[in-house]
N, C-alpha and C positions, 0 to 999 in steps of 0.2 A: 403317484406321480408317473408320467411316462416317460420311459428308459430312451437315454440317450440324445436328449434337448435340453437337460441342465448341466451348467459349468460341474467341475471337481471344485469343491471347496476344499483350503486347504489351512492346517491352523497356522498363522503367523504369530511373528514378535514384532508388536509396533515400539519403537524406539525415541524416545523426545530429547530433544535439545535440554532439557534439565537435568534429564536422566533418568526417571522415570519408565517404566518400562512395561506392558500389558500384552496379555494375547488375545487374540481376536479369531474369525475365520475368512477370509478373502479368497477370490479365485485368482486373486494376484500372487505368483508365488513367487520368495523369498521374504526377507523382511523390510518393512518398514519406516523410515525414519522422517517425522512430522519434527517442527520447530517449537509448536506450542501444542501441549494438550491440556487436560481437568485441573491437573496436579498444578500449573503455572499459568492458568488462563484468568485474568485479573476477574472478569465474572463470577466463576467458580472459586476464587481463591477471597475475594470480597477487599481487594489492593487493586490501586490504580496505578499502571503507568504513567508518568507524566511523559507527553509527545512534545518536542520541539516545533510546533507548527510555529510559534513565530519566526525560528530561524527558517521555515519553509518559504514564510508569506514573504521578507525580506528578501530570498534569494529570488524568488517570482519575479516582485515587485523591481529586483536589479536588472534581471534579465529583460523581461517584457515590459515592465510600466510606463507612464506618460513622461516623455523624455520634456525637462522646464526649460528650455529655451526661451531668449527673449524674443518678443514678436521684429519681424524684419522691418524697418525706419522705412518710410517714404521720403523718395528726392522729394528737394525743396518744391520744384517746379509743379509736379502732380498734383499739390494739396490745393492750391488755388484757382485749377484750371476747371472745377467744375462748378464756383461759384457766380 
């Protein structure tokens, strides 16, 4: 390899929100701290999470959705002025 164009690798400690805990080498230096890894990833662990998306879709659907209003009444006069 030629001298002085690649990063220092450095060994770290990656750190999981389980607790979990692994080393690695990265040119990032200090350690690490990821939310999910192997040990806690429903994939690898063969467990699902269940996701709330229906409280997701309802809170959408309150914000943004098709506001039901009734349609607006025509005066009396309008309705027979075009027959």
């Amino acid at each position: 390899m030629k001298q002085g164009i690649h990063p220092d690798y450095h060994d770290i400690t990656v750190h999981c929100a389980c607790g979990n805990t692994f080393q690695t080498r990265s040119t990032k230096k200090g350690d690490i701290h990821v939310e999910i890894c192997s040990e806690c990833h429903p994939f690898f662990t063969g467990k699902q999470k269940l996701v709330d998306t229906a409280g997701r879709v309802d809170r959408f659907n309150k914000r943004y959705g098709k506001k039901t209003e009734a349609p607006a009444e025509t005066p009396a006069g309008v309705e027979g002025a075009n027959a």
